[in-house]
C-alpha positions as CSV (number, residue, x, y, z in Angstrom):
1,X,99.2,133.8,-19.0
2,X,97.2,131.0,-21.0
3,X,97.3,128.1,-19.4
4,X,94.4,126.1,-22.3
5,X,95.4,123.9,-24.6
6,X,94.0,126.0,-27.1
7,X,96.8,128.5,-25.5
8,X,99.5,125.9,-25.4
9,X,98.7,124.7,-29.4
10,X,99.4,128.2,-30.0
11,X,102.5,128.7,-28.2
12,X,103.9,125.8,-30.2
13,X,102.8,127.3,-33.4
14,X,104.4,130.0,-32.6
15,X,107.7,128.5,-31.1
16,X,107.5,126.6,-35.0
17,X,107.3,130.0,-36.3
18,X,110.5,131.0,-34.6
19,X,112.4,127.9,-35.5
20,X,111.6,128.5,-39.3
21,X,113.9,131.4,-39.4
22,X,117.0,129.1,-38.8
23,X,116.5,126.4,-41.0
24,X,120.5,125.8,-41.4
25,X,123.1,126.3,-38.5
26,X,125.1,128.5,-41.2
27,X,124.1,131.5,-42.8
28,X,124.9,134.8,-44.5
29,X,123.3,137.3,-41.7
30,X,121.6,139.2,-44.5
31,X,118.4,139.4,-42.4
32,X,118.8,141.2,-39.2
33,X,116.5,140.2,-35.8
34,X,113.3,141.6,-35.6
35,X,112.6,140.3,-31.8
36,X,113.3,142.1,-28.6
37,X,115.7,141.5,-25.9
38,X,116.7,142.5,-22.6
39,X,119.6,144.8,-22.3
40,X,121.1,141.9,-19.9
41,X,120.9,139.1,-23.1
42,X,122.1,141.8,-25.6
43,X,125.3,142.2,-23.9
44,X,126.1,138.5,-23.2
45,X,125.6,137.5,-26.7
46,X,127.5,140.0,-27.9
47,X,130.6,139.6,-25.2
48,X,130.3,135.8,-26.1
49,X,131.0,136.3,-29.5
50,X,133.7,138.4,-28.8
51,X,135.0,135.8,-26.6
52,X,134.5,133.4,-29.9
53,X,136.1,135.8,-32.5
54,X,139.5,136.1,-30.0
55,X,139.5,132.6,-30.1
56,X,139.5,132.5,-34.1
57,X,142.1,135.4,-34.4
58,X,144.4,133.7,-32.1
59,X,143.9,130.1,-33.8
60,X,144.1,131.5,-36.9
61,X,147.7,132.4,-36.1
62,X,148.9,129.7,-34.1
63,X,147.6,126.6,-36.6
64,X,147.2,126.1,-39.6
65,X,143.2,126.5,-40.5
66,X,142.7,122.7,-42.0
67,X,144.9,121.4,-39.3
68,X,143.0,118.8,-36.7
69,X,144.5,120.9,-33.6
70,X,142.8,124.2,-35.3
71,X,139.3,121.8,-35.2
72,X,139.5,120.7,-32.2
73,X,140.1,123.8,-30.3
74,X,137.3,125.7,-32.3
75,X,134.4,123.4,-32.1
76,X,135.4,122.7,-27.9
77,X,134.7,127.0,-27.8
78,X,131.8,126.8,-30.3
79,X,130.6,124.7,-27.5
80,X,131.5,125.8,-24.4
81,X,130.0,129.3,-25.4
82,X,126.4,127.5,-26.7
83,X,126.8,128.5,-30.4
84,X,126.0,126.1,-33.3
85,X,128.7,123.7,-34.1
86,X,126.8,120.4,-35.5
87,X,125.6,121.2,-39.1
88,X,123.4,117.9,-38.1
89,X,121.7,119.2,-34.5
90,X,118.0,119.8,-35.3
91,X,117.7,120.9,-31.0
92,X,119.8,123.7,-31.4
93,X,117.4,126.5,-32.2
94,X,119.0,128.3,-29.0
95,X,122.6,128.4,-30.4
96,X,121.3,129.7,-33.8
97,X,119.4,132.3,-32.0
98,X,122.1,133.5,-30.3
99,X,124.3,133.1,-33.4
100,X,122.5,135.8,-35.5
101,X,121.5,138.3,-32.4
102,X,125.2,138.7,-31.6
103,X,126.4,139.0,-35.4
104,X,124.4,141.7,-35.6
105,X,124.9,143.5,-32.4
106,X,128.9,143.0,-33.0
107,X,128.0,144.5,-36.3
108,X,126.5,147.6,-35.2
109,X,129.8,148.1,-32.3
110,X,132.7,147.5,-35.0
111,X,131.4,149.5,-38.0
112,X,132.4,152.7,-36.1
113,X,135.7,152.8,-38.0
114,X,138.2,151.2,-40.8
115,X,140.0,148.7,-38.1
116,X,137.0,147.4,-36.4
117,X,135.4,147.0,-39.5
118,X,138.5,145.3,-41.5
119,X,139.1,142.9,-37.8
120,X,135.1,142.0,-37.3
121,X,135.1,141.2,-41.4
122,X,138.3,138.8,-41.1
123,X,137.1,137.0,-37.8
124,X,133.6,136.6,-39.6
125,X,135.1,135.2,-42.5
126,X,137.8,132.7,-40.5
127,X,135.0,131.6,-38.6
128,X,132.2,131.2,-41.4
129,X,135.1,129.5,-43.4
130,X,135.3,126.7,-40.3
131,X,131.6,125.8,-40.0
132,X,131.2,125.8,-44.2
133,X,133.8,123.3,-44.3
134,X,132.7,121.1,-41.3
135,X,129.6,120.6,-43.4
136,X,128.8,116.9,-45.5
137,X,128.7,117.5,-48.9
138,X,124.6,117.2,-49.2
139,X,124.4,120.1,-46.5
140,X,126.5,122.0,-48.5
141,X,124.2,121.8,-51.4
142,X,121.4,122.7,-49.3
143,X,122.8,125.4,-48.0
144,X,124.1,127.0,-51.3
145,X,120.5,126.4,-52.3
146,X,119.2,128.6,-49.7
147,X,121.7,131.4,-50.2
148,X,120.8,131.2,-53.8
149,X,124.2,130.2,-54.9
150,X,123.0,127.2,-56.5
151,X,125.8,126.6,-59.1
152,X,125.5,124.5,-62.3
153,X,127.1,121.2,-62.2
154,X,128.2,120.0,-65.4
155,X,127.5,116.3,-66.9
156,X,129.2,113.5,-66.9
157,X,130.3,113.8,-71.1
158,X,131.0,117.1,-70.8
159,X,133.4,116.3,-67.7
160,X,134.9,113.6,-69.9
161,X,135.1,115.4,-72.7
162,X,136.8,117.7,-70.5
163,X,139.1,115.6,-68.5
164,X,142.4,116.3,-69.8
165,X,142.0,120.1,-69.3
166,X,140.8,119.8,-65.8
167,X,143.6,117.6,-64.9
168,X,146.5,119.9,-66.3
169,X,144.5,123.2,-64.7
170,X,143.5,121.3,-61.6
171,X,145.9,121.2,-59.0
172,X,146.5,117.5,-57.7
173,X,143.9,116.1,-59.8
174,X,144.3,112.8,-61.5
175,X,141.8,110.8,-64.1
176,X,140.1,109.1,-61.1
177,X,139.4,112.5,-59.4
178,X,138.3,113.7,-61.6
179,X,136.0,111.2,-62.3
180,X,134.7,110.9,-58.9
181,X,134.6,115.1,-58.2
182,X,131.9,116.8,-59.3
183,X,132.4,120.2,-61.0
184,X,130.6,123.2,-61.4
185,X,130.6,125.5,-64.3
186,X,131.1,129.1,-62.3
187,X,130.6,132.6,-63.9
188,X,134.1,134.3,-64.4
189,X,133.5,136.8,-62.0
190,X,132.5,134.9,-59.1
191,X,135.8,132.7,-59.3
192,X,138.4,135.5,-60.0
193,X,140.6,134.0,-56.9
194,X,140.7,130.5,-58.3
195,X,141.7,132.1,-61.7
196,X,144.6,134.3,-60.5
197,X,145.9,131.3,-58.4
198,X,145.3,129.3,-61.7
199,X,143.2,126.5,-59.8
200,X,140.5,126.4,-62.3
201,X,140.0,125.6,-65.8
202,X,138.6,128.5,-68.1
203,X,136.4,128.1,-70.8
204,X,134.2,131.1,-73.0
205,X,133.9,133.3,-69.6
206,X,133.3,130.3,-67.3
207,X,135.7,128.2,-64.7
208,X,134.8,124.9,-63.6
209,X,135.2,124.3,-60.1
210,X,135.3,121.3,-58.5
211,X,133.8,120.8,-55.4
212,X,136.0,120.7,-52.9
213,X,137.1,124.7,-53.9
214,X,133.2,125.8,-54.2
215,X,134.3,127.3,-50.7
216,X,136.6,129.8,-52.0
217,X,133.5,130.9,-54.1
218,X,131.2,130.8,-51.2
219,X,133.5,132.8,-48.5
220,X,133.9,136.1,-51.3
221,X,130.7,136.2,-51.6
222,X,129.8,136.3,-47.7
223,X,133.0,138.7,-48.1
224,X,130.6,141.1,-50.3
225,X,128.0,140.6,-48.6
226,X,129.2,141.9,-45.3
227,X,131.7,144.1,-46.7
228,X,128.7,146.3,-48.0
229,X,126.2,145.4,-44.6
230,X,129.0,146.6,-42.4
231,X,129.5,149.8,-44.6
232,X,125.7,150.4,-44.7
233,X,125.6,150.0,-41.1
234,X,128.0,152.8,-40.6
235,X,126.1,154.9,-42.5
236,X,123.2,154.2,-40.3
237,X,125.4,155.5,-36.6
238,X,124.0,158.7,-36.8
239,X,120.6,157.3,-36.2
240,X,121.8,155.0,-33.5
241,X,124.5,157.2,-31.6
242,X,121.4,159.0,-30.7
243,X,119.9,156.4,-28.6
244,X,121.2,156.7,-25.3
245,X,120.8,153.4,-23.9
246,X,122.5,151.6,-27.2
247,X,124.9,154.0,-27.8
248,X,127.5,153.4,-24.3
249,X,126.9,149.7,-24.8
250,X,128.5,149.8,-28.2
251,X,131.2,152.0,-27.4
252,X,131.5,149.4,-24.6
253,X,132.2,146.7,-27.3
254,X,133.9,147.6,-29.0
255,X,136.8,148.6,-26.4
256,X,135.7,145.5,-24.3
257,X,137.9,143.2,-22.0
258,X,136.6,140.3,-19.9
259,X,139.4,139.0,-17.9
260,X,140.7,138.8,-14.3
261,X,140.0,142.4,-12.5
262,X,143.4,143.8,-12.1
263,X,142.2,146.5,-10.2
264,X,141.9,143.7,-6.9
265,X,145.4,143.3,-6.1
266,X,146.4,139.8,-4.7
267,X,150.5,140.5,-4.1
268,X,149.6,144.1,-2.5
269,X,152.7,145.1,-1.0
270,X,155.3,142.1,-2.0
271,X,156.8,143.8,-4.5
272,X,159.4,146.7,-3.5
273,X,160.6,149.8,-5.4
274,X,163.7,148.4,-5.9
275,X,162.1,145.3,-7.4
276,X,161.0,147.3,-10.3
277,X,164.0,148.6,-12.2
278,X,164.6,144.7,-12.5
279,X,161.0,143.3,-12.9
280,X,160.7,146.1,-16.1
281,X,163.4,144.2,-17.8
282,X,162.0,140.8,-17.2
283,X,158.4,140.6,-16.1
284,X,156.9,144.4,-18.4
285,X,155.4,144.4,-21.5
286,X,157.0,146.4,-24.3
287,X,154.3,149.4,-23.5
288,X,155.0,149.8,-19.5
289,X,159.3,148.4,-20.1
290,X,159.0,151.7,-22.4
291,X,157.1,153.9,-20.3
292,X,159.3,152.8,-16.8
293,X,162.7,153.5,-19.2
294,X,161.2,157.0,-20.1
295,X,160.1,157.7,-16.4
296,X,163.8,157.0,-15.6
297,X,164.9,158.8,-18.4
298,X,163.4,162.1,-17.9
299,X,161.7,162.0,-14.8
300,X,158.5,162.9,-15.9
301,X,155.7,161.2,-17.7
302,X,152.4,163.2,-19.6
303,X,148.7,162.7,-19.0
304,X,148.5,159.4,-20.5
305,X,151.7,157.9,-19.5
306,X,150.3,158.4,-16.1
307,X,147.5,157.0,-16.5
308,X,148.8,153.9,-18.0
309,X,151.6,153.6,-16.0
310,X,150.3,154.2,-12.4
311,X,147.3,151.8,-13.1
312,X,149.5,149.2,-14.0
313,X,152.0,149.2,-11.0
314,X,148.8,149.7,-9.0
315,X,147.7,146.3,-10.5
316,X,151.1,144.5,-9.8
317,X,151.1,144.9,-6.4
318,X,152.1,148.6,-5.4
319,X,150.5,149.8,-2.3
320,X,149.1,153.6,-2.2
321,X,151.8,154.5,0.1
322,X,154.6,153.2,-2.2
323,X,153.0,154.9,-5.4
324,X,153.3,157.7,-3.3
325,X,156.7,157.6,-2.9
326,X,157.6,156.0,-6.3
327,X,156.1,158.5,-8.2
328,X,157.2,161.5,-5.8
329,X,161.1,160.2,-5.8
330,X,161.1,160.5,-9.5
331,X,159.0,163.8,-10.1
332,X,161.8,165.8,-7.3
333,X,164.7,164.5,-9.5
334,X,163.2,166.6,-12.5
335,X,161.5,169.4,-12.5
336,X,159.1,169.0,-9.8
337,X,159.9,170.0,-6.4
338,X,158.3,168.3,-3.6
339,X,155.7,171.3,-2.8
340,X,154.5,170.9,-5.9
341,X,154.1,167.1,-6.4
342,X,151.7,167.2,-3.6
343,X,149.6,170.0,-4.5
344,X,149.8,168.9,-8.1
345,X,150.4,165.3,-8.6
346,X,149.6,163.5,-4.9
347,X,145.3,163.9,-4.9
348,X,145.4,162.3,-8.4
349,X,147.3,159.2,-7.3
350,X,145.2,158.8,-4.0
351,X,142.1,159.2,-6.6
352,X,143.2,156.4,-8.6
353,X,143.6,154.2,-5.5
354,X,139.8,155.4,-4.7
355,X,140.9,157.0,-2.0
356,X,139.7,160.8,-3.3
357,X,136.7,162.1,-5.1
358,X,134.1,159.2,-5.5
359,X,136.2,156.3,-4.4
360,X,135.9,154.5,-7.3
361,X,138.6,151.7,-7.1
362,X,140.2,152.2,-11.0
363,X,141.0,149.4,-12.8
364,X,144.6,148.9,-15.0
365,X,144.2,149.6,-18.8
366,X,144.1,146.5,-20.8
367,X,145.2,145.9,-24.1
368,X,142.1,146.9,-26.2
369,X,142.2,150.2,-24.1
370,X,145.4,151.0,-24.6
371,X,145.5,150.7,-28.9
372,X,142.0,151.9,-29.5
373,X,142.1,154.7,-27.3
374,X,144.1,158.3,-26.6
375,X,147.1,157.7,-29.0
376,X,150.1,159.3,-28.0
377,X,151.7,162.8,-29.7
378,X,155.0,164.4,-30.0
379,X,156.7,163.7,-26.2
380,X,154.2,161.1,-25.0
381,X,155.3,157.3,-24.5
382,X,151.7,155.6,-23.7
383,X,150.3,153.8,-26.3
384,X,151.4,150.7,-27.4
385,X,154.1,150.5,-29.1
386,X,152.7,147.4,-31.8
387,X,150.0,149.5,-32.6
388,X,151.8,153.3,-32.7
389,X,155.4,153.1,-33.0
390,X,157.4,153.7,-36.5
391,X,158.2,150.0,-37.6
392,X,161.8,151.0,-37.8
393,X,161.9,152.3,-34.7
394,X,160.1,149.4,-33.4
395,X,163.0,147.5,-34.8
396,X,165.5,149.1,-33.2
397,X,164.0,149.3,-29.8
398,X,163.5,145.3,-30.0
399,X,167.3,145.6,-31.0
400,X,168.6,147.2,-28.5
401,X,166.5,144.5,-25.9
402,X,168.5,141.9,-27.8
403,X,166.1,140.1,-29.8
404,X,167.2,138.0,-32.8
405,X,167.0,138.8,-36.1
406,X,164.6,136.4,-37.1
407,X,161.9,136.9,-34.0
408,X,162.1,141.0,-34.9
409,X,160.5,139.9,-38.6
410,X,158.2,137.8,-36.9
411,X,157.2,140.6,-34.8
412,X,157.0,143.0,-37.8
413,X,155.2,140.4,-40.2
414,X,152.2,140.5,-37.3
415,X,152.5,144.2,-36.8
416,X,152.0,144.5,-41.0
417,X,149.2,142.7,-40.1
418,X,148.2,144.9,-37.7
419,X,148.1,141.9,-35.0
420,X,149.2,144.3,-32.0
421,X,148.3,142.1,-29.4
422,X,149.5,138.8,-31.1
423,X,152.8,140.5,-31.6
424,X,153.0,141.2,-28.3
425,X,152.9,137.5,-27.4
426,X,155.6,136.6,-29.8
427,X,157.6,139.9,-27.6
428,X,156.8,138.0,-24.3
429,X,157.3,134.0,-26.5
430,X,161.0,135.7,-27.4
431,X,161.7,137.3,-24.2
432,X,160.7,134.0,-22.1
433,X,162.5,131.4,-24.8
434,X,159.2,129.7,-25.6
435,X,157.8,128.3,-27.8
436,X,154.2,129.0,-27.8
437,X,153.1,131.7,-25.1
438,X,150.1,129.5,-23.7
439,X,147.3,132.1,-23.2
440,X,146.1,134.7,-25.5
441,X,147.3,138.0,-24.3
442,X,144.7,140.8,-23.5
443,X,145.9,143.0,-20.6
444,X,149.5,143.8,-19.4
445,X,148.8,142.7,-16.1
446,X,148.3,139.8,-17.5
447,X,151.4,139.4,-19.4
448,X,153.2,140.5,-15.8
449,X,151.2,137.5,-14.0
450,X,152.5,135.4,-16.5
451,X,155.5,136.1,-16.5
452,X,156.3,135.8,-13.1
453,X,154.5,132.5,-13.2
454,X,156.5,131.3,-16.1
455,X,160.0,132.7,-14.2
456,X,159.4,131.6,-10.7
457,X,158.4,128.0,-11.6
458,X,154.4,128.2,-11.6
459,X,153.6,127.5,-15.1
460,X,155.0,124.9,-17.8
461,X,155.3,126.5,-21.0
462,X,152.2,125.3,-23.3
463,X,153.3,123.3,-26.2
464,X,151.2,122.1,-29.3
465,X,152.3,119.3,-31.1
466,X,151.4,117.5,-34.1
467,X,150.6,113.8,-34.9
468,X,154.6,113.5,-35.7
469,X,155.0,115.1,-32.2
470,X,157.0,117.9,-33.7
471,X,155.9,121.9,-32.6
472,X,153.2,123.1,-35.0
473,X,153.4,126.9,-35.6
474,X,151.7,128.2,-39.0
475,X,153.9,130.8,-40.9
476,X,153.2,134.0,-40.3
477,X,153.4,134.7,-43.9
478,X,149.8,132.8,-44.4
479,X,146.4,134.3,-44.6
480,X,147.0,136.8,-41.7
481,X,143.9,138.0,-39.7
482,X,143.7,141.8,-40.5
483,X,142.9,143.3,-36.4
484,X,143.6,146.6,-34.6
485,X,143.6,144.3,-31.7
486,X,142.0,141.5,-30.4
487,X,139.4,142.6,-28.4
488,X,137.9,139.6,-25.6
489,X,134.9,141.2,-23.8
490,X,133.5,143.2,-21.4
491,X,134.5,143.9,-17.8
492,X,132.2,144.5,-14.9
493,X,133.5,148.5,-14.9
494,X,133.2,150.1,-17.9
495,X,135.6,152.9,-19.6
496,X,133.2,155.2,-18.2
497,X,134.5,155.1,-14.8
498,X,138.1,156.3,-16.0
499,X,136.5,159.8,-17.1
500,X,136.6,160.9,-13.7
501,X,139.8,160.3,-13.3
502,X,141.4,161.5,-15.9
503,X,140.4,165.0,-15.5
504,X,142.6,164.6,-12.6
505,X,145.9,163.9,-14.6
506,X,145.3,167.0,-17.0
507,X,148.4,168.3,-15.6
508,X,151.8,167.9,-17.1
């Protein structure tokens, strides 16, 4: 260590070095980090923005983006998590930091396939789209001036001469805002939204764009821009997937929950057997209500449905001894006799309790697990049924569980969307009579806990309300997010830990 102020002068050069490569809180990621971190920080940055991008899925859906509720909610998780959420902090070196490592180490985990890609790009953009907007108009400048976007502003006769065509192809313009906006003359190609909506005024292969829409420019062309990074990126996995230390973390990721561990069971034992016919009615999500009515059904579930399943009612409350019988009661009224459910079937439900092999205590499935991986074939019923079902079939299960007409097109309209997870909450919102579920759902043990909460008196609903004190819900027929899911983060035991297991369920 130097410890001379010769020493010290040049750790603050340095430090002023570092600084320099954030000289906005906002930008377009096109340079990646060239510094070296600990595996330790490389995982919390990325798990934090993970936690951040949930956030932005779920408000995206539940507000409407200029709404003050929307603001409010984003900049109070923009801070709790330490990223950059005053355009005007010059202190905040720390939070920009952090900002571009865990873009691009969320970059590297969700350009493994079409959905991650398509869900990290939408986030991105819902989130860039925030922080561009929450900037003053002279920050703006500056920062298209650094992106080189630096846009031609027309004068004021040509804007007079002008005025009557940008009023008629203006939307909600009048003389005096015209005279008071500033407008930029915009290459045709760079404002082919505006054009289409018919928001802009066109004039020999130009549109002029007034200022408050230069954002609509700006956001397609971070669009492009990490459209093409994220594609190049795949391209690059290859080298990456052979780095053994990287390539689990990223796997990691990109399947990642952080939540409560549903693998400790607080209410071990207080629930009975013949609790659960009854609680998969009320209290299951639409993946375990399906996969209890299929166990009843035909009194046998495959590899995955076990899995699923028996992790679940492990995590609800069911003690070793009653999976035990649960699952043995069942198998004997199929084919199974008893012999053979405990040579066959017993060891593997002791090993998920960590009672066999290397004791690991297994934790439940949570929702990211559950749609990203093992989808189910012909005869299996794990999965989730958002994410692998037949819409129509979807619609006729939620028919058949009595749900209205108009919730089953709100449930299809996020499932379009591919918003698995979201339209499970409007399932357990519809279910419940709620209005706004509360929480963002990540892990059916989770919605269970909730449930029973909400049903025995231990939770108020959550309602959001607007300045007229009316319910604020944005239509689902807005922007939608574009997700496989809505991953949150990491928990303390990785997928890993399951492969064990699951070569213990290989028989069906």
């Amino acid at each position: 260590m130097e410890f001379s102020s010769r020493g010290r002068q040049r750790h603050a050069r340095l430090a002023g070095d570092r600084r320099e490569q954030y000289p906005h809180s906002l930008q377009f990621y096109l340079e990646p980090p060239t510094e070296s971190i600990s595996l330790v920080e490389f995982e919390s940055f990325a798990i934090d923005r993970l936690r951040l991008l949930k956030v932005v899925e779920n408000l995206g859906v539940s507000y409407v983006r200029s709404s003050d509720a929307y603001k409010t909610k984003l900049e109070a998780e923009l801070r709790k998590l330490k990223f950059p959420y005053r355009a005007l902090a010059e202190d905040d070196y720390e939070a920009r930091r952090k900002d571009h490592i865990s873009h691009f180490i969320l970059r590297l985990a969700y350009c493994q396939s079409e959905d991650l890609r398509r869900w990290f790009l939408q986030q991105e953009m819902d989130l860039f789209r925030y922080r561009f907007n929450e900037l003053t108009e002279n920050l703006m400048q500056k920062f298209l001036e650094h992106v080189n976007l630096s846009f031609e502003a027309i004068g004021e006769d040509l804007k007079n001469q002008l005025a009557n065509e940008l009023i008629a192809s203006t939307p909600g313009f009048t003389q005096l805002k015209v005279k008071e906006q500033m407008f930029y003359k915009v290459g045709l190609a760079d404002a082919v939204d505006l054009f289409r909506a018919r928001r802009v005024y066109i004039k020999d292969g130009f549109a002029f764009v007034p200022f408050k829409e230069i954002d609509v420019i700006v956001l397609n062309n971070y669009r492009t821009k990490l459209s093409k990074a994220l594609a190049l990126t795949a391209r690059s996995l290859p080298s990456i997937q052979s780095d053994e230390r990287l390539q689990p973390l990223l796997n990691h990721l990109s399947h990642s929950y952080v939540g409560p561990d549903y693998s400790i069971q607080k209410n071990t034992g207080k629930i009975s057997l013949e609790q659960i016919d009854a609680l998969s009615v009320k209290s299951f999500p639409l993946c375990m209500r399906q996969l209890h009515r299929a166990l009843r059904e035909s009194h046998h579930l495959r590899h995955g449905g076990r899995m699923q399943y028996g992790l679940f009612l492990k995590g609800i409350g069911l003690t070793l001894e009653q999976a035990l019988e649960f699952w043995k009661k069942e198998f004997i009224r199929g084919k199974v006799d008893a012999d053979k459910f405990d040579k066959g079937y017993a060891y593997s439900i002791r090993h998920n309790y960590g009672k066999e092999g290397k004791r690991t205590d297994y934790t439940p499935y949570s929702c990211m697990k559950i749609i990203m991986s093992n989808p189910p074939s012909q005869g299996d019923y794990h999965g989730c049924p958002f994410r692998h079902s037949d819409p129509e079939l979807l619609k006729q299960k939620l028919q058949s569980y009595k749900i209205p007409p108009s919730g089953i097109a709100q449930v299809l309209e996020l499932v379009k969307g591919m918003h698995y997870q979201l339209a499970c909450q409007k399932y357990f919102e519809l279910t419940h009579d709620i209005d706004d579920i509360g929480f963002s759902l990540n892990h059916p043990n989770q919605y269970f806990t909730e449930s029973q909460k909400l049903l025995n008196g231990g939770r108020e609903p959550k309602k959001e309300f607007n300045n007229s004190g009316n319910f604020q819900q944005k239509n689902n027929s807005q922007e939608s997010i574009n997700s496989s899911s809505t991953p949150a983060s990491s928990n303390e035991k990785a997928d890993t830990e399951l492969e064990g297991l699951e070569a213990y369920f290989t028989e069906d």
